[in-house]
VMD Tcl script that draws the C-alpha trace (Angstrom):
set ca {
  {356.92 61.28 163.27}
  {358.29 57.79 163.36}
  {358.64 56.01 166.75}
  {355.82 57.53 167.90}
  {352.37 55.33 168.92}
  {348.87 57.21 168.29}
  {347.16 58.26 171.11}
  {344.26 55.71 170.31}
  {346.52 52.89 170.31}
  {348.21 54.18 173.38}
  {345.64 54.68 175.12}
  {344.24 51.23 174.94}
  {347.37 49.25 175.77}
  {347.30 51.41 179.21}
  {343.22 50.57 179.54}
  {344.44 46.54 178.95}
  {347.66 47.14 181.17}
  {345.56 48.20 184.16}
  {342.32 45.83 183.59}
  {345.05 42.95 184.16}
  {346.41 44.20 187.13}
  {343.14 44.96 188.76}
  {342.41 41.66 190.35}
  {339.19 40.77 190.52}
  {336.78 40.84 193.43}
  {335.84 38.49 195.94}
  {332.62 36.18 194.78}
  {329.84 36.65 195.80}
  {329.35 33.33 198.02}
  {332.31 34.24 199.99}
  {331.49 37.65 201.02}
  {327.81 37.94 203.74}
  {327.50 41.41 203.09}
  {325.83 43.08 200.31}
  {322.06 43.17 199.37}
  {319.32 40.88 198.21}
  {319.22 40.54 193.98}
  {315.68 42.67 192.94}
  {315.76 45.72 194.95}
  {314.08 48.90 192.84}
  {316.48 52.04 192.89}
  {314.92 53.63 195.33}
  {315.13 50.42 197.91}
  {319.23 50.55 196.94}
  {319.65 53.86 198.02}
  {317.72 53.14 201.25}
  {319.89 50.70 201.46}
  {323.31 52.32 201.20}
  {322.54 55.18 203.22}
  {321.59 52.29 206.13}
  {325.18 50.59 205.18}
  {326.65 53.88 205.65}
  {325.36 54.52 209.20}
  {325.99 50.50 210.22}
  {329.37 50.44 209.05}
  {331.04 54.02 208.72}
  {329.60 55.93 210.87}
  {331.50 55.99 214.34}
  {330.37 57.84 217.29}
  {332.27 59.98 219.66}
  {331.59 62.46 222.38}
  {330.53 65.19 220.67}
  {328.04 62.93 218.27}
  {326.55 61.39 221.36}
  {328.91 58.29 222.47}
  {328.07 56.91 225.86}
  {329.03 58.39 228.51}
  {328.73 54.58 229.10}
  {329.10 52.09 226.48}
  {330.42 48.90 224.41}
  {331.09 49.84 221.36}
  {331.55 53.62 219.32}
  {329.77 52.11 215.93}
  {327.88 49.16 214.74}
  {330.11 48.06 212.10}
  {332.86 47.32 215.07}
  {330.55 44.36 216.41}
  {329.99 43.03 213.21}
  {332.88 43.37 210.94}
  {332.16 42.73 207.20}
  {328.00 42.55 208.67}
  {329.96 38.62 210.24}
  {329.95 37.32 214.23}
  {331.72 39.13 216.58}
  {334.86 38.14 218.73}
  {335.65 38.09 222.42}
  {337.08 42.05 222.10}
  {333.45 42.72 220.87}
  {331.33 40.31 223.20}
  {328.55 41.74 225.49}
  {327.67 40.52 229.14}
  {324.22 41.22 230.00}
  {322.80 40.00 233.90}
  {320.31 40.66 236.43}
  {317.73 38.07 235.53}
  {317.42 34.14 236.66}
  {313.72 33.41 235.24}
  {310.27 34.66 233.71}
  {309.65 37.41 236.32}
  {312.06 39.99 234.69}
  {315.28 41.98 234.60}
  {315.81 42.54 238.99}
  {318.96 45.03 237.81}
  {317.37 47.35 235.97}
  {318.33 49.76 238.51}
  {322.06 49.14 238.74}
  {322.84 49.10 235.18}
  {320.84 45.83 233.97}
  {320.15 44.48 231.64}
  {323.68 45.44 229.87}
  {327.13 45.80 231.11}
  {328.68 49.13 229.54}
  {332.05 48.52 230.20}
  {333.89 51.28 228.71}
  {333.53 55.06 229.60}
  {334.22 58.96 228.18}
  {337.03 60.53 230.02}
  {335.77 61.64 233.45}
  {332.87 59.11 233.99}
  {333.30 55.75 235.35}
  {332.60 52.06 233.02}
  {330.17 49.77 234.62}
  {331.00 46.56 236.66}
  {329.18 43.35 237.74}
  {327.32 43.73 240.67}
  {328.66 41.09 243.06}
  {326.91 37.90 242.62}
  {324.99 38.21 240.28}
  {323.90 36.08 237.28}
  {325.15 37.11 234.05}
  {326.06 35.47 230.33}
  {328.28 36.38 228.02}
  {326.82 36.96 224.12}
  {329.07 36.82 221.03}
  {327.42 39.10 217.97}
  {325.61 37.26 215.60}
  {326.19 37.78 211.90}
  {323.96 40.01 210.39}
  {322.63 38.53 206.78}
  {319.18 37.18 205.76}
  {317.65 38.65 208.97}
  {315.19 39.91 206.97}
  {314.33 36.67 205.54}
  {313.80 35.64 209.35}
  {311.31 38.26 210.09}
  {309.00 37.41 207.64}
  {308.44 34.03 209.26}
  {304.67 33.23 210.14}
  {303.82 32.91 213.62}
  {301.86 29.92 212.53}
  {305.13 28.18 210.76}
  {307.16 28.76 213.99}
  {304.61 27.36 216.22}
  {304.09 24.40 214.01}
  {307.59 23.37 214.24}
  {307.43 24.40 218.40}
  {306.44 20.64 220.44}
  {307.06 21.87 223.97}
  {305.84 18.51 225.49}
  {308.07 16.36 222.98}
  {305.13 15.11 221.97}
  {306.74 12.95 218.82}
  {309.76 11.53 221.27}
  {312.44 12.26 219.56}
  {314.09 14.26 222.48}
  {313.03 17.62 221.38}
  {310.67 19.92 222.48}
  {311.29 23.82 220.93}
  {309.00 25.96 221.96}
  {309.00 30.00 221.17}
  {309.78 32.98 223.47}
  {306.78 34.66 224.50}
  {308.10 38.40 224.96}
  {306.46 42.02 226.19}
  {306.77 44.41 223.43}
  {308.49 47.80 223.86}
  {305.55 50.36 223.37}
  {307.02 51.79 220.08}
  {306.69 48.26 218.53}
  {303.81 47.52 216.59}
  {303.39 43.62 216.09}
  {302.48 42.43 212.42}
  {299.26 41.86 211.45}
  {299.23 38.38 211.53}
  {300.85 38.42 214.55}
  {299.67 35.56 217.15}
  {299.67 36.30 220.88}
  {299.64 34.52 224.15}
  {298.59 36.63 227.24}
  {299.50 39.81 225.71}
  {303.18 38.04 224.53}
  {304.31 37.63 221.18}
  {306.94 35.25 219.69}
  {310.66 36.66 219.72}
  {312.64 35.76 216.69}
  {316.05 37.61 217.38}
  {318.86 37.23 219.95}
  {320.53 34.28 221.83}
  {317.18 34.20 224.03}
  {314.96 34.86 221.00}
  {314.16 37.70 222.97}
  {313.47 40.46 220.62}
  {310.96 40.88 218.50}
  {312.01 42.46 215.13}
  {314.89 43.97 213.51}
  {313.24 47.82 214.99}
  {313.79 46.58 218.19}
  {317.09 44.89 217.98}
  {318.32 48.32 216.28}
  {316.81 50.45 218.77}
  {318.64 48.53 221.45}
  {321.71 48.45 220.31}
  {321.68 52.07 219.56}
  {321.08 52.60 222.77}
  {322.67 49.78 225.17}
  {325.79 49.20 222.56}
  {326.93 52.61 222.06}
  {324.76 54.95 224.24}
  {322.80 56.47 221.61}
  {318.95 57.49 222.39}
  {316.49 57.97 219.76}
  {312.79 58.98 219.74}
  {312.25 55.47 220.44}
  {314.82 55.01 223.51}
  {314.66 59.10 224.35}
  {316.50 58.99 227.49}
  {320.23 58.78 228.76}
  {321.73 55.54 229.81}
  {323.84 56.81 232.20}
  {321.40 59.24 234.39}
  {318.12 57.38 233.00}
  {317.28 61.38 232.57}
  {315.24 62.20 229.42}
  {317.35 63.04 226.57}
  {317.39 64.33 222.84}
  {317.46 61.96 220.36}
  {321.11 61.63 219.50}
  {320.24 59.80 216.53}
  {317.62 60.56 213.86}
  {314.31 58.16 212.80}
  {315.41 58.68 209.51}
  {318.82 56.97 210.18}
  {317.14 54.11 212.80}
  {314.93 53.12 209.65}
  {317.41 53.28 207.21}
  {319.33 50.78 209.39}
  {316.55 48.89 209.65}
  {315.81 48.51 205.94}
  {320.50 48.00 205.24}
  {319.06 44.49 208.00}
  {316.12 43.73 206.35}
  {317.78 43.56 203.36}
  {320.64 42.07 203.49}
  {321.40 38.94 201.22}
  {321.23 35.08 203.02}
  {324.64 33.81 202.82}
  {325.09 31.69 199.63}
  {326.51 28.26 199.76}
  {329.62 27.17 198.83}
  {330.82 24.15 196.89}
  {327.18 22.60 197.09}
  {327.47 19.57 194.37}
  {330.58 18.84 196.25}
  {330.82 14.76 196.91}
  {332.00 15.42 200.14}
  {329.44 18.17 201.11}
  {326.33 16.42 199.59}
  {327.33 13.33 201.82}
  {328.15 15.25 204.58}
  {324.07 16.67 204.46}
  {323.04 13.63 204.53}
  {324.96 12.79 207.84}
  {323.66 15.72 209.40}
  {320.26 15.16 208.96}
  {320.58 11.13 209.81}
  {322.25 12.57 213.15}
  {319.25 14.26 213.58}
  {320.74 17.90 213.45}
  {317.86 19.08 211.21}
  {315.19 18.39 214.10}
  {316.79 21.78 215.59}
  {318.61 23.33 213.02}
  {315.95 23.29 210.29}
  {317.28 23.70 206.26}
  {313.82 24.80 205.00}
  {311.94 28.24 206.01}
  {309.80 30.49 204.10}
  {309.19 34.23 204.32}
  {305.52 35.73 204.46}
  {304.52 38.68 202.87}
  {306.57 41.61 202.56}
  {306.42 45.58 200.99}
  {310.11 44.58 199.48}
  {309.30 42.09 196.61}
  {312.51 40.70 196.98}
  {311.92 39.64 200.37}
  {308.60 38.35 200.10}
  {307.26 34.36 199.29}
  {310.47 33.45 199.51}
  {312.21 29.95 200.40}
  {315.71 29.99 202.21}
  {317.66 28.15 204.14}
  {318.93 29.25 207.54}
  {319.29 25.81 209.36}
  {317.28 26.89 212.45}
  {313.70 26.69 213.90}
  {313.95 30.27 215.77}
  {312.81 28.16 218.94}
  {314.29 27.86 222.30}
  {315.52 24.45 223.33}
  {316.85 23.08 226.70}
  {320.76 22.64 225.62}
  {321.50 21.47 228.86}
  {323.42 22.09 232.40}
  {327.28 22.94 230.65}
  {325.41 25.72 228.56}
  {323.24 26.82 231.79}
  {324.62 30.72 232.79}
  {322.03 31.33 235.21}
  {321.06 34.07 233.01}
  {317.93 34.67 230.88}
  {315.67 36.85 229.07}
  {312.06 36.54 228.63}
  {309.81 33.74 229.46}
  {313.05 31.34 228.22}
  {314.80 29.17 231.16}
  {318.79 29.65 231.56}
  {319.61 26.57 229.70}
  {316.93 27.69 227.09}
  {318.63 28.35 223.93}
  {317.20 29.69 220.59}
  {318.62 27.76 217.92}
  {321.13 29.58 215.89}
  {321.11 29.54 211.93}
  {323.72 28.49 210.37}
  {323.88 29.69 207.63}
  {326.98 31.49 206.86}
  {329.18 29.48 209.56}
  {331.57 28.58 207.17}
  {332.50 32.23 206.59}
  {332.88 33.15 210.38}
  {336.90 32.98 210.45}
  {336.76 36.18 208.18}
  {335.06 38.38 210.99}
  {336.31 36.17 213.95}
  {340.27 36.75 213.27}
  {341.06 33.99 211.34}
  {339.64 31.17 213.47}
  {335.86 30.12 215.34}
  {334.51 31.42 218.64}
  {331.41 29.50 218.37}
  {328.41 28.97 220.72}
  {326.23 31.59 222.61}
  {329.60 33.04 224.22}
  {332.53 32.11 221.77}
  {333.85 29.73 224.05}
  {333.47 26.75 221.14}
  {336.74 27.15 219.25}
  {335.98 24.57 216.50}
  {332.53 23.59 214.68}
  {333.77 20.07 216.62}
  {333.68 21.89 219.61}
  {330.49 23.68 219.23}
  {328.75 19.97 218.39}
  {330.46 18.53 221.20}
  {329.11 20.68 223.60}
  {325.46 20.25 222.70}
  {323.55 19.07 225.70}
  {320.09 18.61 226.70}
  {317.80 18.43 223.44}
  {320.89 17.83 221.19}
  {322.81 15.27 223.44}
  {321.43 12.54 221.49}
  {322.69 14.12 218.08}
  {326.27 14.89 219.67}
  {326.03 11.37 220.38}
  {325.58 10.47 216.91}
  {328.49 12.55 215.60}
  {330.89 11.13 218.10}
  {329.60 7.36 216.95}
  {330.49 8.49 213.27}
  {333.85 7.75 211.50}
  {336.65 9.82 211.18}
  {335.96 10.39 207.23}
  {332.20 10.62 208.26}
  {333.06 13.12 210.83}
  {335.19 15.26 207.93}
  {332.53 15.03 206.26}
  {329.83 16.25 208.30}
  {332.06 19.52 209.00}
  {332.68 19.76 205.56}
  {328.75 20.30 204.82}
  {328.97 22.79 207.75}
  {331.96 24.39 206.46}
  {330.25 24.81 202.99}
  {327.13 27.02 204.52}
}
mol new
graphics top color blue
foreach p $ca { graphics top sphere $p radius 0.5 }
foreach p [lrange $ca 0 end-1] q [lrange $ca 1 end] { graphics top cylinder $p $q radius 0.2 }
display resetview
């Protein structure tokens, strides 16, 4: 019959219609979540059902919530697996130097803040020492585990020993008993090196997962199997199977990628940062040990930290700490990824240990202690060296 267009020909003018008004997705370099390129099948699947439980699954009463707690999922902290924001920042207190948590009994080491219907939030006890801690982002963490105890101590000079005003050294932390430390693993007294956390205070990404779990939202485990509101013992309110399937969705989560790299601007601005002496702290250059995941293992990336905890001086002292680190002991944080922070952070930067750095100029700015002499540095730098400097930054 005339007028009328075969089904074939139809039917691909609608398949071209809607490919060009699909638009197309976000790259790849601007997004942090997502995994790391070589994963088998069966290390994908792992990995979804972990992205599942981090990001969709959200907790209430009758799954386990609280009574106590921060937040009701993981995902909420972490938004798009990037650092939190003030609605999402945690306050922990109760302990002033190397002899330990002196709270534990009256709700340390973390304030739960929020409550179920018919129990009552936590509050500060009155005077007492306490810190505020912004979420970190979540990607290439497990790029960070893999680090050799012998490559983080080489980069550690706790007596400054070279004089150039900086003198990292690691946090020496007790493990939980359902830890077990790697195999390579070196030890001091019966401590091993922290890698994760403002204080470098926990040990691997089991731990850090465990904890959250449980001081975040609540939830025990066979690893944390008691309540945090009566310290009674408790039912695991959340499976192994879904703790290590977290675990893995952490450990294999891809580094952030670069932006703009050839850039004029950004190459320049690399080179300022390193002249300034940024790179004594904020190393570009790790490498990853050996790992079950092939995609994780004998790898080099580029984080921009040493994992070590440096003296950042009296503005960024809380009177709070964790560990063997001091108050003003800070572990440097990567960053890697910075540039994307706005996303997860509402549009703009809450920077530093506690947020309160509302600019990458800010954050530099309020480096004291081991990095007063680089702050120094940036301030002595042109405007246009200044721009670009940030620009580098911005570019990570």
């Amino acid at each position: 019959m005339k007028g009328l267009i075969p089904a074939s020909i139809a039917l691909a003018i609608l398949c071209t219609s809607c490919n060009e008004l699909i638009p197309d997705g976000p790259a790849s370099d601007a997004l942090l979540d997502g995994p790391v390129d070589g994963l088998t099948h069966e290390q994908s699947r792992q990995f979804l059902a972990g992205d599942i439980a981090f990001n969709d699954e959200i907790f209430s009463s009758g799954t386990g919530l609280g009574p106590i707690f921060v937040a009701t999922s993981c995902g909420s902290c972490h938004a798009g697996d990037g650092k939190g924001h003030p609605f999402s920042t945690l306050t922990r207190f109760g302990q002033v130097d190397e002899t330990g948590n002196q709270f534990l009994d009256r709700g340390g080491p973390q304030l739960q803040h929020r409550a179920l219907r018919g129990y009552e939030a936590e509050t500060l006890p009155p005077g007492v020492p306490f810190s505020k801690f912004t979420p970190p982002a979540n990607t290439g963490l497990g790029f960070l585990e893999l680090v050799n105890d012998a490559d983080i101590l080489a980069m550690a000079d706790p007596q400054d020993a070279d004089g150039d005003g900086i003198s990292g050294r690691p946090n020496w932390i007790k493990l939980p008993p359902f830890v077990t430390p790697n195999a390579d693993a070196i030890t001091n007294n019966g401590r091993y090196i922290g890698r994760f956390g403002k204080k470098a205070s926990v040990y691997n990404l089991l731990q850090q997962t465990v904890g959250a779990y449980h001081q975040d939202i609540g939830i025990s485990s066979a690893f944390e199997p008691y309540d945090i509101y009566s310290g009674l013992e408790a039912d695991p309110e959340v499976s192994t199977q879904t703790i290590n399937e977290v675990v893995f969705y952490l450990q294999t989560l891809k580094a952030p990628i670069q932006r703009t790299p050839e850039h004029a601007d950004v190459v320049a601005g690399k080179q300022l940062f390193l002249e300034a002496g940024c790179g004594g702290c904020h190393k570009p250059t790790l490498f990853s040990g050996r790992s079950g995941v092939a995609a994780l293992s004998n790898q080099t990336f580029s984080p921009y930290s040493d994992m070590l905890l440096h003296d950042m001086g009296e503005q960024l002292d809380d009177g709070y700490t964790e560990g063997t680190a001091s108050t003003a002991e800070w572990r440097t944080p990567p960053l890697w990824g910075l540039g994307l922070s706005p996303i997860s952070q509402g549009g703009g930067y809450f920077l530093m240990h506690d947020g309160r750095a509302r600019s990458i100029e800010e954050a530099i700015i309020l480096h004291g202690g081991e990095g007063i002499a680089s702050k120094e540095r940036f301030e002595s730098l042109s405007d246009a060296d200044q721009y670009k400097l940030i620009a580098f930054l911005k570019s990570l």
